[in-house]
Rosetta silent file (secondary structure, phi, psi, omega in degrees, C-alpha in Angstrom):
SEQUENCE: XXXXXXXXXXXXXXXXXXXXXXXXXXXXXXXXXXXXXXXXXXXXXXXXXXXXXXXXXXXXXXXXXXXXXXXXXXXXXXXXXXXXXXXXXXXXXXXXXXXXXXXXXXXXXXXXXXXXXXXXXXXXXXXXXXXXXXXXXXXXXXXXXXXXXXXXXXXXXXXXXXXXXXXXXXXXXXXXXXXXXXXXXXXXXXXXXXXXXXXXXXXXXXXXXXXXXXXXXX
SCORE:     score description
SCORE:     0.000 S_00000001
   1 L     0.000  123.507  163.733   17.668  -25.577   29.897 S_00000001
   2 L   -80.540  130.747 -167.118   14.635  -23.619   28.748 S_00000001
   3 L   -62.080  175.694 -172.033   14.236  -20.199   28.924 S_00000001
   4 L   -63.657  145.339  154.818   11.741  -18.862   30.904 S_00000001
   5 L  -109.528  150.448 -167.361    8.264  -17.860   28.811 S_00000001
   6 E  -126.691  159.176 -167.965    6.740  -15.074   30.039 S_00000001
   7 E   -85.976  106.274 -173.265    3.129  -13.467   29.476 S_00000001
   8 E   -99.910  116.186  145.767    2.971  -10.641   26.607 S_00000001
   9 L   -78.096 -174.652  144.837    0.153   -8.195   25.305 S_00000001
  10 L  -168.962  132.521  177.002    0.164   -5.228   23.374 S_00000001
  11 E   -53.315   92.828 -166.670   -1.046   -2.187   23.512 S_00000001
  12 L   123.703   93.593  167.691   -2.759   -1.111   20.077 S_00000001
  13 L   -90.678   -1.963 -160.007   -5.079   -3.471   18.222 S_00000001
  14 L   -75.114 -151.410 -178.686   -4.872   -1.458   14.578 S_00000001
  15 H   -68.237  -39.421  179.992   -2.505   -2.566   11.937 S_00000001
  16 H   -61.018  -29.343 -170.112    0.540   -1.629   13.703 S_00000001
  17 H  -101.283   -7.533  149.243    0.012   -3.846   16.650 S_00000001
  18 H   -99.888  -16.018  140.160   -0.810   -6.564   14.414 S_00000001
  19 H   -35.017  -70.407  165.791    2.347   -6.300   12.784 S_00000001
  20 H   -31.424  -52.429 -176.161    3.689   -6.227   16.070 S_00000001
  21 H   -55.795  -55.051 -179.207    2.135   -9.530   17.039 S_00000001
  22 H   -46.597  -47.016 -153.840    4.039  -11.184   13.863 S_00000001
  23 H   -74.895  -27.256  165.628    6.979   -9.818   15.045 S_00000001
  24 H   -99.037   17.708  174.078    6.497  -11.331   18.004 S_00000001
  25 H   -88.377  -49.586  140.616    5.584  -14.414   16.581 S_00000001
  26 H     9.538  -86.630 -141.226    9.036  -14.314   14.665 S_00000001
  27 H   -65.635  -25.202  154.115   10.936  -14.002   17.429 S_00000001
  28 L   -77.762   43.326  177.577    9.503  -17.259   18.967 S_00000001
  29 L   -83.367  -24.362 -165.585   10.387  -20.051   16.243 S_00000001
  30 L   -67.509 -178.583  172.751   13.403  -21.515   18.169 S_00000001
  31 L   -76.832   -6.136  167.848   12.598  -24.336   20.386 S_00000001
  32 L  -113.137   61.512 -172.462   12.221  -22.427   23.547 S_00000001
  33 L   -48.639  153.805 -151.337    9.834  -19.533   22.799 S_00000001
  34 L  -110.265  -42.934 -179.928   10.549  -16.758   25.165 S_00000001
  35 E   -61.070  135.687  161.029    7.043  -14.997   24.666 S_00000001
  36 E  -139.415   85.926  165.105    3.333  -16.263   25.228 S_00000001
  37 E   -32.560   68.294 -151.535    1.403  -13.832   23.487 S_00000001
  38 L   -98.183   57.254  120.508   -2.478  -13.513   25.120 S_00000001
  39 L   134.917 -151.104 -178.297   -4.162  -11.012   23.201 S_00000001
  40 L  -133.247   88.901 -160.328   -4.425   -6.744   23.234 S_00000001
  41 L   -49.968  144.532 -172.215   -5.208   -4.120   25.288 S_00000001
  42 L  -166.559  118.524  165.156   -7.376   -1.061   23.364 S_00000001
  43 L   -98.078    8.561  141.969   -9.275    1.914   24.668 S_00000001
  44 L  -102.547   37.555  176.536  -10.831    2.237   21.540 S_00000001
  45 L  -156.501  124.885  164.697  -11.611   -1.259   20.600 S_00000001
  46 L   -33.629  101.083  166.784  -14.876   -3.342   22.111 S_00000001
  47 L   -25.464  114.476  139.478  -13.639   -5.808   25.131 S_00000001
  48 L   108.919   28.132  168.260  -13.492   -9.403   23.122 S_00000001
  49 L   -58.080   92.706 -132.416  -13.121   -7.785   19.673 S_00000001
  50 L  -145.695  157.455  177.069  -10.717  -10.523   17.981 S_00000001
  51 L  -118.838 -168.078 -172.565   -8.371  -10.457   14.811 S_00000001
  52 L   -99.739   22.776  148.652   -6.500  -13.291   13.179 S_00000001
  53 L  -120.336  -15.212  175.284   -3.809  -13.077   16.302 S_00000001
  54 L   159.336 -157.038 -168.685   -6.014  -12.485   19.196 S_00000001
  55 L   -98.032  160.742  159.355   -8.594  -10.515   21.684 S_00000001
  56 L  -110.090  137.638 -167.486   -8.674   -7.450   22.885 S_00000001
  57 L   -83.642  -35.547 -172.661   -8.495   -8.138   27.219 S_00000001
  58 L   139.276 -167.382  176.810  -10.142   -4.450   27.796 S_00000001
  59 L   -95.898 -177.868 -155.920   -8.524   -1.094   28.475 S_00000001
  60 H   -66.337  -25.241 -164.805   -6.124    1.129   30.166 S_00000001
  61 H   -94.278   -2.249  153.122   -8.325    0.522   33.519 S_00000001
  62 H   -53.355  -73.459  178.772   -8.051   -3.375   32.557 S_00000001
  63 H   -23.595  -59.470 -166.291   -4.337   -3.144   32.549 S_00000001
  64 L   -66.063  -10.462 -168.346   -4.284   -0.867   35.825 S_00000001
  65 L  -143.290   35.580  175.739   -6.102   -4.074   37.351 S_00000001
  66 L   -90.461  110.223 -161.542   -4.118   -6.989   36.213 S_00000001
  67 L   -73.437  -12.031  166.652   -3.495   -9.310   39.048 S_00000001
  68 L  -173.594  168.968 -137.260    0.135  -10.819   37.874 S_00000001
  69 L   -85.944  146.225 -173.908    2.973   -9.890   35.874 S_00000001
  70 E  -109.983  151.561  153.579    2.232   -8.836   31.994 S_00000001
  71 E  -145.169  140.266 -142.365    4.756   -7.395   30.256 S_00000001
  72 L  -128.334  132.546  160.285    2.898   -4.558   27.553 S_00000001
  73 L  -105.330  146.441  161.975    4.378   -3.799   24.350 S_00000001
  74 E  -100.019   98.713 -177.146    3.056   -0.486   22.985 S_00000001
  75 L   -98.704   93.678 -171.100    2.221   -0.831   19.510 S_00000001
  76 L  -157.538  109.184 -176.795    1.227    2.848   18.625 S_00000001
  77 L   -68.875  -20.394  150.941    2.409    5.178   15.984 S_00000001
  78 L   -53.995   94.747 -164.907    1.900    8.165   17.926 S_00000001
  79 H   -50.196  -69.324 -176.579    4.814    9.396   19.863 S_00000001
  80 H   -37.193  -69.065 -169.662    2.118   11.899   22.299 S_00000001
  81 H   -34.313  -36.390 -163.825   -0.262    8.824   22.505 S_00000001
  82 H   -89.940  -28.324  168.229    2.389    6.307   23.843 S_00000001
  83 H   -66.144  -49.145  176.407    4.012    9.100   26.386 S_00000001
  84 H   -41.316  -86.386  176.246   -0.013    9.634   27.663 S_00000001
  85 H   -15.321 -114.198 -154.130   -0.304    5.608   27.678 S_00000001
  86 H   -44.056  -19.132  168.169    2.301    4.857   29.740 S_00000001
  87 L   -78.941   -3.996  167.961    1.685    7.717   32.583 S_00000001
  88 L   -77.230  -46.225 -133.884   -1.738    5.741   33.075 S_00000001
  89 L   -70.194  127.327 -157.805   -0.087    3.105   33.525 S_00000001
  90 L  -155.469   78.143  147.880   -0.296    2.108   37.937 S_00000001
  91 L  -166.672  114.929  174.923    0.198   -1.587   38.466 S_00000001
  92 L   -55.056   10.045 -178.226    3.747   -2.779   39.782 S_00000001
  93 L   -91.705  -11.717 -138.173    2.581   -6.293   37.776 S_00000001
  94 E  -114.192  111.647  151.043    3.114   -4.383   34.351 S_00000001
  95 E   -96.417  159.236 -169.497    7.049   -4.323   32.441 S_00000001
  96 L  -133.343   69.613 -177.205    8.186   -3.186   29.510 S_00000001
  97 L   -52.713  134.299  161.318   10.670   -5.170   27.773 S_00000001
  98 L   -54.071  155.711  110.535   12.534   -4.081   24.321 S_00000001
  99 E   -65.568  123.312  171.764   11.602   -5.802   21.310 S_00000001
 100 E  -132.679  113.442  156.057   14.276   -6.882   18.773 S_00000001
 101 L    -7.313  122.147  164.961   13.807   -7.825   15.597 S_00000001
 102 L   -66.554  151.479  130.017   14.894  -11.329   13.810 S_00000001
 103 L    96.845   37.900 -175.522   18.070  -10.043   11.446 S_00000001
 104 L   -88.408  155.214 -155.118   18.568   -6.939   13.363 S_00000001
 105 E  -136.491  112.846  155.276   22.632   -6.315   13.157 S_00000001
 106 E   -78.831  109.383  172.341   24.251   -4.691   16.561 S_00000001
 107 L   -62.601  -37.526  160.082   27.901   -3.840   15.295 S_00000001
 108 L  -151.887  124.055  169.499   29.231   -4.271   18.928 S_00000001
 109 H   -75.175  -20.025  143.751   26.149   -4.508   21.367 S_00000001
 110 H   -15.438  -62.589  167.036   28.776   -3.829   23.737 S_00000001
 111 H  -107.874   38.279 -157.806   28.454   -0.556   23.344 S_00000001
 112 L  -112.307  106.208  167.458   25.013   -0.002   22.796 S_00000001
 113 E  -101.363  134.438  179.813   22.899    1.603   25.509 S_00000001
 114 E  -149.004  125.881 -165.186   19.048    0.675   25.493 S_00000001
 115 L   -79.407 -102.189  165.846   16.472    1.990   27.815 S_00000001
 116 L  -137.755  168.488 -179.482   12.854   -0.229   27.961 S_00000001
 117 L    88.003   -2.246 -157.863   10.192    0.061   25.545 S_00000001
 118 L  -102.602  173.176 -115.526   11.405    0.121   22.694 S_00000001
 119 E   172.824   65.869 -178.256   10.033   -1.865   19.481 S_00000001
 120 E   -92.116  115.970  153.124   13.603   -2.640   16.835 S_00000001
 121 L   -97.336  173.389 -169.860   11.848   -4.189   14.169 S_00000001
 122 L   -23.193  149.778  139.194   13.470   -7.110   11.731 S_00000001
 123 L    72.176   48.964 -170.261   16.349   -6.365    9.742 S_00000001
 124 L  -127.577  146.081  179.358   17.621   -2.657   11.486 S_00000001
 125 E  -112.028  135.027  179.366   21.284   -1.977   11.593 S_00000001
 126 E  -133.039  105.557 -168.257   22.737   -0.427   14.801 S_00000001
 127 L   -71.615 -134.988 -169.484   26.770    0.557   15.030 S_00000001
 128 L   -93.355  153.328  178.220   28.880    1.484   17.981 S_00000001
 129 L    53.655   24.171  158.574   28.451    3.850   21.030 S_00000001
 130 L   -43.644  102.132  179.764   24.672    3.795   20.058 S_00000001
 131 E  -131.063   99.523  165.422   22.189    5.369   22.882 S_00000001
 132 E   -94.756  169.161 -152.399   18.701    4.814   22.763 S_00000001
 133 L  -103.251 -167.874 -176.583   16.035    6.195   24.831 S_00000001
 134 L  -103.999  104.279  179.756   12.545    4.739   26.409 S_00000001
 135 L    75.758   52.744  162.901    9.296    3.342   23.939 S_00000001
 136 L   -81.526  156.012 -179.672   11.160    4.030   20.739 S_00000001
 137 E  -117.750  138.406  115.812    9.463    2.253   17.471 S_00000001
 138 E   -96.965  112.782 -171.271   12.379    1.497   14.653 S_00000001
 139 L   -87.998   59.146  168.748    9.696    0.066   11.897 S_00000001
 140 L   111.770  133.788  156.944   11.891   -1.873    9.962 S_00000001
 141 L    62.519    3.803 -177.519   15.234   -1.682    8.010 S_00000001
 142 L   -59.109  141.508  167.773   16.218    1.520   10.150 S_00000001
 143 E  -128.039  138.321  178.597   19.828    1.814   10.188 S_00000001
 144 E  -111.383  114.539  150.902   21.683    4.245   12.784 S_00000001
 145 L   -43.122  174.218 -162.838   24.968    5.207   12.680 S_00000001
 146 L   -51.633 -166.636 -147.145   28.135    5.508   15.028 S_00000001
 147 L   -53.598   66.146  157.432   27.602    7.319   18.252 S_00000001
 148 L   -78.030  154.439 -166.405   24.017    8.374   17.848 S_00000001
 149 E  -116.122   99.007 -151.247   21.940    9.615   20.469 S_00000001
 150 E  -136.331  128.258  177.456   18.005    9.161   20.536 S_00000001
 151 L   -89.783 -117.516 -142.449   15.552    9.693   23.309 S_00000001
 152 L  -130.885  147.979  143.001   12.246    8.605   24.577 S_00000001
 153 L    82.254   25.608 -166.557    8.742    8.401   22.637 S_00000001
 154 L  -106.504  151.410  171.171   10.242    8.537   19.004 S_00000001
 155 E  -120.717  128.342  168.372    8.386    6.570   15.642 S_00000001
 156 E  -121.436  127.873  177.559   10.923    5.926   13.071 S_00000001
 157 L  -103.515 -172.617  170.701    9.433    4.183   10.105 S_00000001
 158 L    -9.244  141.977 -149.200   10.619    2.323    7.833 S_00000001
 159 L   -17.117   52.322  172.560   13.857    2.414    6.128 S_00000001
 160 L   -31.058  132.678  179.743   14.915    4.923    7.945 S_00000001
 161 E  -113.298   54.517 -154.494   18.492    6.639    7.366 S_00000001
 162 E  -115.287  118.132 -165.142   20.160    7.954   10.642 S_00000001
 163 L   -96.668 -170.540 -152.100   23.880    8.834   10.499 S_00000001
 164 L   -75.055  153.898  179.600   26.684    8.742   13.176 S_00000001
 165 L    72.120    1.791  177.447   26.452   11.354   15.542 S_00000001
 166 L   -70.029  142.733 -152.515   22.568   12.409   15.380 S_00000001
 167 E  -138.573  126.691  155.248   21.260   13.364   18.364 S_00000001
 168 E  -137.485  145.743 -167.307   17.163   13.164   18.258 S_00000001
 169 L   -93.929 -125.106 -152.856   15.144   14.437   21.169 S_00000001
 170 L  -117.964  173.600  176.958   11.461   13.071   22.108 S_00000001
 171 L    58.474   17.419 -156.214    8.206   12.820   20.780 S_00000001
 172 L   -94.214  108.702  163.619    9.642   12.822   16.956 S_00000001
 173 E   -65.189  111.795  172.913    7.397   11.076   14.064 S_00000001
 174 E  -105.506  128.767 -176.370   10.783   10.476   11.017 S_00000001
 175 L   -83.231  158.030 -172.444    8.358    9.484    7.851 S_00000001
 176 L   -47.546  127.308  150.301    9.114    6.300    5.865 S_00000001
 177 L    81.873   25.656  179.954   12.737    6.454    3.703 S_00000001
 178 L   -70.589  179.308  177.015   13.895    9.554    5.645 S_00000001
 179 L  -148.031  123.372  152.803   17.834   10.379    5.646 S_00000001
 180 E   -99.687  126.901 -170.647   19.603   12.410    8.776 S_00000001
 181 L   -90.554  160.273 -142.964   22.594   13.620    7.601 S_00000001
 182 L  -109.267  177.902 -165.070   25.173   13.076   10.037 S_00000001
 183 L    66.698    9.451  174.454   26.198   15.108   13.340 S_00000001
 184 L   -80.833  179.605  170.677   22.308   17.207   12.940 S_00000001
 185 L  -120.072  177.572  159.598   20.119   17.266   16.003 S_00000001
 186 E  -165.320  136.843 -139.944   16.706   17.261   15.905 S_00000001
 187 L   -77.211 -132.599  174.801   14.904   19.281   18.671 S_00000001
 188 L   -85.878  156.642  158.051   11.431   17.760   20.235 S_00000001
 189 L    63.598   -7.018  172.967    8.086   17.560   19.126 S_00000001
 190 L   -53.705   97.498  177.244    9.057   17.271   15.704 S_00000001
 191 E   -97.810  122.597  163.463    7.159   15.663   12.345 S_00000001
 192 E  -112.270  148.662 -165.455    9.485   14.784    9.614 S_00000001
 193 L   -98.932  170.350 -157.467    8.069   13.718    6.281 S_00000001
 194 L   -68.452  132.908  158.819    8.468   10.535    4.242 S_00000001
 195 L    93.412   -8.034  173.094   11.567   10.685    1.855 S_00000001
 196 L   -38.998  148.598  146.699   12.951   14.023    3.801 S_00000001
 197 E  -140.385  125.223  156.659   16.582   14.765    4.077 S_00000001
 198 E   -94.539  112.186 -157.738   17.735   16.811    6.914 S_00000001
 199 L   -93.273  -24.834 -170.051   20.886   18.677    6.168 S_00000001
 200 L   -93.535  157.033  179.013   20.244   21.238    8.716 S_00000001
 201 L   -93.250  131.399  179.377   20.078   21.346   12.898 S_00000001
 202 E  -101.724  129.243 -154.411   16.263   21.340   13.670 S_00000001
 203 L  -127.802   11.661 -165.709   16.059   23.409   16.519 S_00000001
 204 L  -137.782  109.113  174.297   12.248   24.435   16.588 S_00000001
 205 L   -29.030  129.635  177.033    8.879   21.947   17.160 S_00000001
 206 L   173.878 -162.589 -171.949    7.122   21.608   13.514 S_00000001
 207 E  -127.350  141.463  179.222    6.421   19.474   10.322 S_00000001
 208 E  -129.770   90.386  166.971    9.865   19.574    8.012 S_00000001
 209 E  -111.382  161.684 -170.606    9.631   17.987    4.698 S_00000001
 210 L   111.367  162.640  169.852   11.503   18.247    1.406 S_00000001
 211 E   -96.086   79.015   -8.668   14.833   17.782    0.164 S_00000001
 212 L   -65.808  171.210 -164.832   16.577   19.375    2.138 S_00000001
 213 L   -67.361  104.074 -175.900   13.912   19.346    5.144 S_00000001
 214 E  -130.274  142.691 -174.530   12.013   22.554    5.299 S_00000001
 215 E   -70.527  150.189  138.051    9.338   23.470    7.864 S_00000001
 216 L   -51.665  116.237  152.539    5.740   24.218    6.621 S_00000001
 217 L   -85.202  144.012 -178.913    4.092   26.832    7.767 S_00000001
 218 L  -121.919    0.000    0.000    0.316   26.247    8.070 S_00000001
């Protein structure tokens, strides 16, 4: 039987959301493609603008007036931007399915909790008791340890290092090749910087970089 294919955008014409598009190009090589990919929603990109994957369909007040069901990926590195986005958002037509990755490794998916939104790219390792939150990005190669905890609105880039027990709250940018050492928190509101390791519990909104992870003052 074939699965169902359903109608996708994404939110976010820049680089990221063309990434995105591969990714969801990926995920539809088998013979029963799940996805049917029709272009990008942008409120800063010209209605009919087109790239080497598709159009951009119009804006948030496009979206808000889409006549049957879409399902919207948010392809946006900005944690504030994507919580804003989605509180526009007013049309029962519009869902928000995870994205997962081709060689992404659940150790038991069993135990796994995962809210909507979210954006696992290729090749991210995820163990046991594992609870993520709503319009998370992992960009690639992230790996998370045992009974981590992560909330809503977070960008983790690239080969990301987060070990069992880390509890991260919302809105958090973690910069490319970061390391959470394991059992920290890390409060809200939070920028950590590429190559960081945070040895410490971050308990205060800020930018924390260095080895170990130290806020900046500006």
């Amino acid at each position: 039987m074939k699965a169902e294919v359903k109608d996708i955008a994404i939110y976010g014409a820049g680089g990221f959301g063309r990434e995105t598009a591969c990714l969801l190009r990926m995920m539809d090589t088998g013979m029963s493609p799940r996805w049917n990919f029709i272009g990008f929603f942008d409120d800063g990109i010209t209605f009919g603008t087109e790239n080497e994957y598709g159009k951009v369909l119009g804006n948030i007040d496009t979206l808000n007036s889409w006549n049957k069901p879409l399902a919207i990926v948010f392809a946006i590195g900005s944690p504030k931007t994507v919580e804003s986005l989605y509180s526009k958002v007013a049309n029962a037509n519009i869902d928000f399915p995870n994205i997962i990755g081709p060689g992404t490794i659940f150790v038991d998916k069993d135990n796994v909790k995962i809210g909507k939104g979210n954006i696992i790219g290729g090749r991210c390792s995820i163990s046991c008791n594992v609870e993520i939150g709503n319009f998370n990005t992992f960009n690639g190669n992230v790996i998370i340890g045992h009974d981590a905890i992560i909330g809503n609105y977070n960008s983790i880039m690239p080969s990301c290092n987060i070990s069992g027990g880390v509890m991260i709250g919302n809105r958090n940018f973690i910069g490319v090749n970061s390391v959470i050492l394991q059992y920290k928190t890390i409060a809200d509101d939070c920028v950590i910087g590429a190559s960081s390791v945070v040895m410490r519990n971050i308990k205060q909104p800020g930018t924390y970089v260095g080895n170990p992870a130290n806020k900046l003052e500006f």
